[in-house]
Every structure is written in structure tokens, then in C-alpha cells.
C-alpha positions in Angstrom: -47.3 24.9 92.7 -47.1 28.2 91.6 -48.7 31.4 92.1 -51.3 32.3 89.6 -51.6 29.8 87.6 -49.5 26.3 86.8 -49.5 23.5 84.1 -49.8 19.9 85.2 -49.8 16.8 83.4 -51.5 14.2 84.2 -51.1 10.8 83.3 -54.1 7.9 83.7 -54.6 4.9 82.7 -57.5 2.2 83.5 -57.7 -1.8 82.0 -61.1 -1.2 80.8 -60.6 2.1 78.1 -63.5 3.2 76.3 -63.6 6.4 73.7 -66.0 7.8 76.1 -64.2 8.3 79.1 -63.2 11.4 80.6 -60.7 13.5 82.8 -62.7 16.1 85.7 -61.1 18.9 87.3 -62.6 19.7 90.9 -61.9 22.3 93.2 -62.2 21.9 96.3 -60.5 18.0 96.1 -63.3 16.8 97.9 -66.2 16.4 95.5 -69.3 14.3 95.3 -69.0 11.7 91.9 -73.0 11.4 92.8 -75.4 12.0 89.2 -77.8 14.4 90.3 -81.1 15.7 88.4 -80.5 19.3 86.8 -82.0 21.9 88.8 -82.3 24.0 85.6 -83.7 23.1 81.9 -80.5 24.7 80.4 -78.0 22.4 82.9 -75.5 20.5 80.7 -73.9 17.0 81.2 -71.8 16.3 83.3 -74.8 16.1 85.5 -72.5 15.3 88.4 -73.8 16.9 91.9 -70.6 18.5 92.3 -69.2 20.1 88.9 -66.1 20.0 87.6 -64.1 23.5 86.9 -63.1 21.8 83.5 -63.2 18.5 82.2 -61.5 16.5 78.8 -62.1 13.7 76.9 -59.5 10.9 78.1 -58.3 10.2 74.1 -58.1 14.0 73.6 -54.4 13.9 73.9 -53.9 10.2 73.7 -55.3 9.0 70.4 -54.4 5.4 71.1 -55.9 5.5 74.6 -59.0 2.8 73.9 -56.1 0.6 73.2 -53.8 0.6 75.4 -55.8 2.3 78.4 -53.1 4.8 78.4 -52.9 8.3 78.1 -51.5 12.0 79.2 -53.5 15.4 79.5 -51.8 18.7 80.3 -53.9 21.5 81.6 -53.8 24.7 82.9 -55.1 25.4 86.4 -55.1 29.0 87.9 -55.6 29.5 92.1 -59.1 29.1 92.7 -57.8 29.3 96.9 -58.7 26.1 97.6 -56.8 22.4 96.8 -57.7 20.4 93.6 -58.2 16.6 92.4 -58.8 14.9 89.0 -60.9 12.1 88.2 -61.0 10.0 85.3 -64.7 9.0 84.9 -66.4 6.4 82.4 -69.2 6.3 80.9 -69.1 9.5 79.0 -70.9 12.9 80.1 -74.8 11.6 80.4 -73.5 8.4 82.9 -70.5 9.1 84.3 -69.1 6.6 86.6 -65.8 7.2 88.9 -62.8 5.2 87.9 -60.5 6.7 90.0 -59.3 9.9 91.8 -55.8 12.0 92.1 -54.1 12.8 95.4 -54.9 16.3 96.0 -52.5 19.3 95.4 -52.6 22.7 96.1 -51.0 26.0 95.0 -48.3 26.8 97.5 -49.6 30.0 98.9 -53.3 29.3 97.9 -54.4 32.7 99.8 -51.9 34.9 98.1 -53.1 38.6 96.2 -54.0 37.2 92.6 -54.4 40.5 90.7 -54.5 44.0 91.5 -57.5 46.6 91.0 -56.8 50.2 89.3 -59.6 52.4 90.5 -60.5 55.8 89.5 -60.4 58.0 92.6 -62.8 60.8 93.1 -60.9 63.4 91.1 -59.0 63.0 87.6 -55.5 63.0 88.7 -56.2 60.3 91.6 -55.7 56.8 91.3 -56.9 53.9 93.5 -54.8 50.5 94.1 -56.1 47.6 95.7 -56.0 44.0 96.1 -58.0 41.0 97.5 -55.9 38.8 99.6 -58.2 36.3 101.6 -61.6 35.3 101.3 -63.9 34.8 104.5 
């Protein structure tokens, strides 16, 4: 993939659709589909004990998925230095219930300067450039 940022499309399908079933984004691949109680009053579902980065209704892009178990999502995912999966999930956002999970991919240089920084320096005329490579 590609520096910054990429598009992917994904296409799922299961034999048992349901309108309620949905697409997770997880980064790192390796993620826990485990329900787990919010720690905090203001948590929202999914209530999964590892969160996904982003997540979609399954029909969003497929409105004839609950019939034919079928469908397509494109999505944008930027670097986030580590690999990715997706998961398609049933029983909507308060139950969610792994149907099945992606291979992993990964950006091709996942470690690669993302942005620069423009700092002031500590007079007017003086500029400072930096950028974050790696984190430890």
C-alpha cells in the first residue's frame, strides 16, 4: 500500500445476512472480538474489548446485501505504523458476534515520516522543520 493513506475495497459476503451486520477496521490486525463491560458511562457500542479505528454497516454500500449476503465497502485507511484487518461482525453494535476476519495488510513502509512540523524558531526570521519517523 501506499504512503499516507490508501483506498481499499473490500468485498464480504456471509450465507446468513442480516441488516444489522457490520464491517470493523482494527489496527493492529491482531484484535480481541471479546464484548467487554464499558469502563466509562459515556463508552459507546461497539463494546468490543479491542475497538475498531472505524466501522460500517455491511448494507451501507450494498443495499441488497440481506438478500443475497453480498456486498462491497470502500474505505479510506491512513498509516497508523502498524498492519490492519477487517471483520465483518453480526449481531449489530450492542452484540456483536465475529463472522469472519481479513488477511492482514500493511502499508509498505509503515515507519515512513507521515507529515512534517513548521516551528517558529526563537527569533522572527527563523523557522524550525521537523519530522517524526519511528515510534519507540
Amino acid at each position: 500500500m501506499g504512503q499516507n493513506s490508501e483506498w481499499v475495497t473490500l468485498e464480504y459476503g456471509t450465507s446468513t445476512p442480516s441488516v444489522d451486520d457490520w464491517i470493523g477496521v482494527f489496527s493492529p490486525a491482531n484484535f480481541s472480538a471479546s464484548t467487554c463491560l464499558p469502563e466509562n458511562p459515556r463508552a459507546y457500542p461497539p463494546l468490543l474489548c479491542t475497538a475498531p479505528i472505524k466501522f460500517q454497516f455491511a448494507n451501507y454500500s450494498s443495499p441488497r446485501y440481506k438478500e443475497t449476503g453480498l456486498g462491497t465497502l470502500k474505505l479510506q485507511i491512513i498509516n497508523q505504523r502498524s498492519d490492519f484487518s477487517f471483520a465483518l461482525f453480526s449481531g449489530g453494535i450492542f452484540t456483536p458476534k465475529l463472522v469472519a476476519v481479513s488477511s492482514t495488510i500493511v502499508f509498505a513502509n509503515p515507519k515512513a515520516p507521515l507529515y512534517p512540523r513548521l516551528a517558529q524558531g526563537k527569533l522572527w526570521d527563523i523557522v524550525s522543520l521537523t519530522s517524526f519517523c519511528c515510534l519507540l
